[in-house]
C-alpha positions in Angstrom: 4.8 18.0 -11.7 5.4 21.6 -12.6 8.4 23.6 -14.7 9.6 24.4 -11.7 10.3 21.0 -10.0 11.1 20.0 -13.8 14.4 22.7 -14.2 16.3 21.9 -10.8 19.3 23.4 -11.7 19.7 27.2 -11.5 22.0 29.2 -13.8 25.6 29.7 -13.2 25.6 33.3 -12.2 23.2 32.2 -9.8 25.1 29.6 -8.1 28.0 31.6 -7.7 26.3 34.1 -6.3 24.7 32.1 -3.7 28.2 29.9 -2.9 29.7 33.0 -2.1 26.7 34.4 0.3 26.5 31.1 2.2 29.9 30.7 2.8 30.1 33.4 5.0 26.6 32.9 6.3 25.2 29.5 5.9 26.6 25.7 6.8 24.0 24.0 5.3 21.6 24.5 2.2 18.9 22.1 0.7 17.5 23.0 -2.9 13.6 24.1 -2.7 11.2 24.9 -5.8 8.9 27.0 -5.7 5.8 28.0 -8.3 7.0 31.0 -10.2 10.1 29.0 -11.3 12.2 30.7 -9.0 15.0 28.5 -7.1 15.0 28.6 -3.6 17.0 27.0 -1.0 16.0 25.7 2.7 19.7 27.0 4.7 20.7 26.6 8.5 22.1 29.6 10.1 22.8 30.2 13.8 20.8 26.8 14.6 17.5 28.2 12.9 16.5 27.6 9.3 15.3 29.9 6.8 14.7 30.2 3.2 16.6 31.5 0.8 17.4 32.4 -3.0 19.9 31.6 -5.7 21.5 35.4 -4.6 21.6 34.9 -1.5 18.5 37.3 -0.2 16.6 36.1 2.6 13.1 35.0 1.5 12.0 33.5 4.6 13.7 34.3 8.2 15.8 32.3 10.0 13.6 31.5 12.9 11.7 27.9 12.4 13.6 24.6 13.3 12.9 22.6 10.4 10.9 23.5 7.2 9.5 20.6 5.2 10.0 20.1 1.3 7.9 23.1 -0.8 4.9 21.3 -2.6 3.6 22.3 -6.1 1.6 24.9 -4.8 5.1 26.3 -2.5 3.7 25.3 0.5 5.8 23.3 3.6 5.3 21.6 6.8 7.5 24.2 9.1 8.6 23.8 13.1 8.7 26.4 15.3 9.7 25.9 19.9 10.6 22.5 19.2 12.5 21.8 22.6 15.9 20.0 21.6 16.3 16.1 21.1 19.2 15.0 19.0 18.4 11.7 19.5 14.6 11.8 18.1 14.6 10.9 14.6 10.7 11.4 14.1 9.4 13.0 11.3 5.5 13.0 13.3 6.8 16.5 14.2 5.9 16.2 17.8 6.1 18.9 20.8 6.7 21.8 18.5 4.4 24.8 17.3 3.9 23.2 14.1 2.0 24.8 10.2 2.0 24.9 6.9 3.9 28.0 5.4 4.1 29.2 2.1 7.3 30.2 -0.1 7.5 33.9 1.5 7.1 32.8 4.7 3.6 33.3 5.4 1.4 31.4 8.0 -1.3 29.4 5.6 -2.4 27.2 8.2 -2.0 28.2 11.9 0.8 27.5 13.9 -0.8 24.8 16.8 1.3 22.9 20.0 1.7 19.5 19.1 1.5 17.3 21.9 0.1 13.8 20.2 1.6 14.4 16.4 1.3 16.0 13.6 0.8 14.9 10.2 -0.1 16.3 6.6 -1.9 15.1 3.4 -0.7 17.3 0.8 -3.2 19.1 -1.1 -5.3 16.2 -2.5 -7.8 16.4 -5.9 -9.9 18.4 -3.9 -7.1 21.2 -3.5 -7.3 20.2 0.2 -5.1 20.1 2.9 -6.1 16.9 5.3 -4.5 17.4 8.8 -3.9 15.2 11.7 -3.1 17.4 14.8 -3.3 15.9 18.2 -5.5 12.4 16.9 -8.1 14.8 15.3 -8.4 15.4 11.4 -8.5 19.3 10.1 -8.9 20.5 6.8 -7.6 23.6 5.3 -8.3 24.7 2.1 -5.4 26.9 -0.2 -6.1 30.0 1.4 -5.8 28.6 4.7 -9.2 28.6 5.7 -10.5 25.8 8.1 -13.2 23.6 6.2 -13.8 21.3 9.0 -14.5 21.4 12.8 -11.5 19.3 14.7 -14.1 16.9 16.1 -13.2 13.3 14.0 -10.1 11.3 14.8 -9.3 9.3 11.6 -9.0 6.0 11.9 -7.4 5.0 9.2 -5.2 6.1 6.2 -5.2 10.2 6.2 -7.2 10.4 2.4 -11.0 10.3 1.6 -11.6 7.1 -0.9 -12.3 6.8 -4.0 -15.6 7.3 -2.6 -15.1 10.6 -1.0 -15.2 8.8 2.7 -12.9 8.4 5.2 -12.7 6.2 8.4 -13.6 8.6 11.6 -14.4 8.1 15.3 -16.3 11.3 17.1 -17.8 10.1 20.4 -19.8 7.1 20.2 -20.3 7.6 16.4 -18.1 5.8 14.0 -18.0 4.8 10.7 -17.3 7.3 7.2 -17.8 10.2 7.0 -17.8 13.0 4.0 -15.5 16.3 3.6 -17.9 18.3 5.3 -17.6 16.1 8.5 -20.9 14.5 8.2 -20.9 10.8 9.1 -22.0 9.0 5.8 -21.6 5.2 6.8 -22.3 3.9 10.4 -20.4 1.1 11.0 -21.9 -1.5 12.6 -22.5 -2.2 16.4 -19.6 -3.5 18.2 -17.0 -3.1 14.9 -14.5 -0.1 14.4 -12.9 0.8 11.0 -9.9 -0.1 9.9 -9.6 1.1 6.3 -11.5 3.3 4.2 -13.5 2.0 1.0 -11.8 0.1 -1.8 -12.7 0.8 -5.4 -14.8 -2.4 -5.1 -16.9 -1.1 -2.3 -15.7 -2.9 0.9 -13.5 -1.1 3.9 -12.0 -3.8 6.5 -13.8 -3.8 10.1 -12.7 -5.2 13.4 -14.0 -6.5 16.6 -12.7 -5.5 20.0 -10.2 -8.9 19.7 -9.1 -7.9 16.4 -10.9 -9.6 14.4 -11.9 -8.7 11.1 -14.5 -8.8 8.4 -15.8 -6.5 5.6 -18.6 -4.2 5.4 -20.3 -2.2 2.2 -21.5 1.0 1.2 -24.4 0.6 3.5 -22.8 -0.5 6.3 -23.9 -4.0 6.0 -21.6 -6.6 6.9 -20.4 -8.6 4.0 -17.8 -10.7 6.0 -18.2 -12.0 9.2 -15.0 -10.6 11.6 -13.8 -13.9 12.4 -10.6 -13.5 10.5 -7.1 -12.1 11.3 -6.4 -10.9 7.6 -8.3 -10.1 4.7 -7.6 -8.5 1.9 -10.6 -6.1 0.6 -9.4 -4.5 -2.0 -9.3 -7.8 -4.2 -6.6 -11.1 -4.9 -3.3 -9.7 -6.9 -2.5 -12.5 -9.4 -0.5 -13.5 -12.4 -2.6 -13.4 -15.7 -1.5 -15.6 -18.7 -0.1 -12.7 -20.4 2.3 -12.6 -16.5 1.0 -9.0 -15.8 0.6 -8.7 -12.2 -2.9 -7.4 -11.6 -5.9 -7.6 -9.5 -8.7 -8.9 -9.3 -11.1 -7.1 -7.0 -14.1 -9.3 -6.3 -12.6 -11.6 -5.0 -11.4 -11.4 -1.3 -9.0 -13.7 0.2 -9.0 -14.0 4.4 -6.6 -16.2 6.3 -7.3 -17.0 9.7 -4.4 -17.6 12.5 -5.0 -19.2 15.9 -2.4 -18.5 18.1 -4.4 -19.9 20.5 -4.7 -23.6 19.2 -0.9 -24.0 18.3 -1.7 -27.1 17.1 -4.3 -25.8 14.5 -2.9 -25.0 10.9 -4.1 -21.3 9.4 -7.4 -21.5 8.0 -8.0 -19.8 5.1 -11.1 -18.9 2.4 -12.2 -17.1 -0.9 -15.2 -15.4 -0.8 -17.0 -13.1 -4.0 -17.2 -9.2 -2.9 -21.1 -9.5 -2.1 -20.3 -12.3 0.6 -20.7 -15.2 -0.9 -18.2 -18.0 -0.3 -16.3 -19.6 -3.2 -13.7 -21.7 -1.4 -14.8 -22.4 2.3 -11.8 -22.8 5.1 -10.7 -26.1 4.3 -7.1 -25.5 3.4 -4.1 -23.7 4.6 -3.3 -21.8 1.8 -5.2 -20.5 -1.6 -3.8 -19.2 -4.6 -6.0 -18.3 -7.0 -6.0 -18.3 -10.9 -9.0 -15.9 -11.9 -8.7 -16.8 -16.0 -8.8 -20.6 -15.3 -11.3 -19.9 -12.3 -9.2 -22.2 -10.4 -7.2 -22.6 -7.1 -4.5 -23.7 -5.8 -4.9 -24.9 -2.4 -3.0 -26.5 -0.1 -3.8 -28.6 3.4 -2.7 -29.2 6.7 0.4 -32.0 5.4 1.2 -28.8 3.2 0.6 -30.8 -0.2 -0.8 -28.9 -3.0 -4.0 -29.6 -5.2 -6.4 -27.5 -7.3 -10.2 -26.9 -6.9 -12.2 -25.0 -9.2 -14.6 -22.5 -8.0 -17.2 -25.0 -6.6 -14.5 -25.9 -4.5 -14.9 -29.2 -7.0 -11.2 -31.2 -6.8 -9.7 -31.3 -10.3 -6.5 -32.2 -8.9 -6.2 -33.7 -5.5 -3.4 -32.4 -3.0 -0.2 -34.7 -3.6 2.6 -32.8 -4.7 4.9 -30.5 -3.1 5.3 -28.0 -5.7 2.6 -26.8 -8.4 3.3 -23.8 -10.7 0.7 -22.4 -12.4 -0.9 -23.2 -16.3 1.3 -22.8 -19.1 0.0 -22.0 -22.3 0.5 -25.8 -23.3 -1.8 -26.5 -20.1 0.8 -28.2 -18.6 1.4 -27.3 -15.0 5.0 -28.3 -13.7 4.6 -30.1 -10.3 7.4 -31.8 -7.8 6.8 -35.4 -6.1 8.8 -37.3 -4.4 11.4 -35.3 -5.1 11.9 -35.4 -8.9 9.6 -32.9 -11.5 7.1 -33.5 -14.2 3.9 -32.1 -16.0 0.6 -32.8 -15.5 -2.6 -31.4 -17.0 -5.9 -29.8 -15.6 -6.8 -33.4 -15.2 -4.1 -34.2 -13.1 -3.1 -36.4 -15.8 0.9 -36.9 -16.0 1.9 -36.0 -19.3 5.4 -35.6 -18.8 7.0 -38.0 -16.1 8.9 -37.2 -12.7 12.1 -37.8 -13.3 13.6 -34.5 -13.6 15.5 -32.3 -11.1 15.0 -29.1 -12.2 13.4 -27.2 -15.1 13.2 -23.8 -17.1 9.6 -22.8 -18.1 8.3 -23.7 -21.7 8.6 -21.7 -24.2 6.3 -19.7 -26.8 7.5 -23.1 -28.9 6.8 -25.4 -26.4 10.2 -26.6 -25.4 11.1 -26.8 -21.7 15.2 -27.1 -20.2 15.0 -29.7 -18.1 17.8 -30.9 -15.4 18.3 -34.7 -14.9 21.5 -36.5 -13.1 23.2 -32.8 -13.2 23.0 -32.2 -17.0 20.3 -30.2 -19.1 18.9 -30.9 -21.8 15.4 -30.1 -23.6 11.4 -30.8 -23.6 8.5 -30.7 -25.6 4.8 -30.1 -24.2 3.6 -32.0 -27.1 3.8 -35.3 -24.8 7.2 -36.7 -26.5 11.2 -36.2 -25.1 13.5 -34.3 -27.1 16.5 -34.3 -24.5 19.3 -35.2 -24.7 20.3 -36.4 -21.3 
């Protein structure tokens, strides 16, 4: 962020100055910043807004409907012949001469009818401006010169990947193409994007019943589209040090069928080449990337953990199961009381408590038993006093 959108507060003088000058001319004023550090203010005058400064003097005319926030580079989204709706609170700026303008009012990137939407990508890494006009992606660059022909519809979030792809249907081709409009990645026969390329190298295809699977760089597909959600940009879970982060080679993918009411969701693990690490055995996974363990559960909804060969370490019996503590303990609830057990499934600590806190970096744990607290070591011996 600049000085400019830094200092939002102009000087006194200023502000008197421009109180007095919009009370006999304006009703309405919104603070704008523009790049020479100069304040500026969006106002509404006669139905119509304009632009103006901390004096008062008229920077921009009052003709356009609605002008958009000034960007770091004092450019705006701005509305012109927008035909009068008080009840449509869109912000796709539909059915309306819509472009980008800069902070003196000039014309960057044409004014065009809007029939379909319109929707902006502020200038990106690239010093780009990505466009959606009518379902077909434009881009502008500062100068407002048009880089691309308006052929692609985008398919899928309006920014090229980390990659420098983006998901695009022209015609029969579809797939990813590059900034020049040059399709880069075919996607396969019978599958349409619906994502652009993680960091890890997969983007999220479907088939015509929306089902979906994962693709690569090349196009090839990874996993099969038999799924209804899959995550390919990687699991999000809890290290030991409780930092939320994730982990992306590793893809989780549930599976929903609302056709078989009677079926449970289905859901699997596989590594980011393809290669299955938990198969669809089990309701629900959780996964534990430092342990390289899971917790799964089944179709009774009772949880259990596998390791990575899908090898039980602890079979599916209890109806709660937190994660590993430092102490390897794991807090689990059966039969409605709480207890610890190890990686083992060992009980080291026996169900007959209520309710707990989590241990801590000592080892102790507050534990609830007959309503009344009391505390816990992990080292295998009581030290309540309940």
């Amino acid at each position: 962020m600049n000085a400019a959108v830094e200092s939002r507060v102009p000087n006194p003088a200023a502000t008197i100055c421009f109180i007095a000058a919009t009370f006999y001319a304006f009703h309405e004023q919104l603070p704008v910043w523009n790049v020479d550090e100069t304040p500026l203010y969006v106002a509404t005058r006669g139905g119509k807004q304009g632009v103006v400064t901390g004096d008062g003097r008229v920077v921009v005319p009052f003709d356009w409907e609605e002008i958009g926030e000034f960007d770091d580079h004092g450019m705006a989204v701005a509305i012109k012949e927008r035909p009068p709706d008080p009840d449509d609170l869109s912000r796709d700026y539909r059915d309306g001469m819509v472009g980008i303008i800069d902070r003196c009012g000039r014309v960057i990137i044409p004014l065009e009818r809007t029939k379909l939407g319109f929707r902006v990508l502020r200038f990106d890494d690239h010093e780009q401006y990505l466009v959606k006009s009518n379902t077909r992606l434009l881009i502008y660059n500062r100068s407002g010169r048009q880089l691309m022909k308006a052929e692609w519809e985008p398919l899928s979030d309006l920014q090229f990947d980390s990659h420098g792809l983006l998901a695009a249907r022209h015609g029969d081709d579809v797939g990813w193409i590059n900034r020049e409009g040059v399709l880069k990645v075919g996607a396969p026969e019978g599958l349409t994007p619906v994502s652009n390329f993680q960091t890890n190298g997969l983007a999220v295809v479907e088939d015509s019943l929306e089902r979906q699977g994962c693709v690569d760089l090349t196009g090839r597909i990874v996993i099969d589209a038999e799924w209804t959600d899959i995550d390919a940009d990687g699991s999000w879970y809890y290290n030991n040090d409780g930092e939320f982060i994730r982990a992306e080679n590793y893809i989780l993918a549930k599976k929903h069928l609302p056709l078989e009411p009677w079926q449970p969701d289905r859901a699997a693990c596989f590594f980011r080449n393809g290669a299955t690490i938990i198969p669809d055995e089990y309701t629900s996974i959780s996964l534990d990337i430092e342990e390289a363990i899971a917790f799964v559960t089944g179709e009774d909804g009772k949880w259990g953990v596998v390791d990575f060969s899908n090898r039980v370490l602890i079979p599916q019996q209890y109806d709660d199961l937190s994660a590993f503590c430092d102490q390897g303990l794991a807090a689990a609830k059966k039969n409605g009381k709480r207890g610890w057990i190890n990686l083992r499934g060992e009980t080291i600590i026996p169900f007959e408590y209520s309710d707990f806190l989590p241990f801590n970096k000592y080892g102790l744990a507050i534990v609830e038993r007959d309503h009344l607290w009391g505390g816990h070591q992990s080292r295998w011996q009581s030290r309540d006093t309940l």
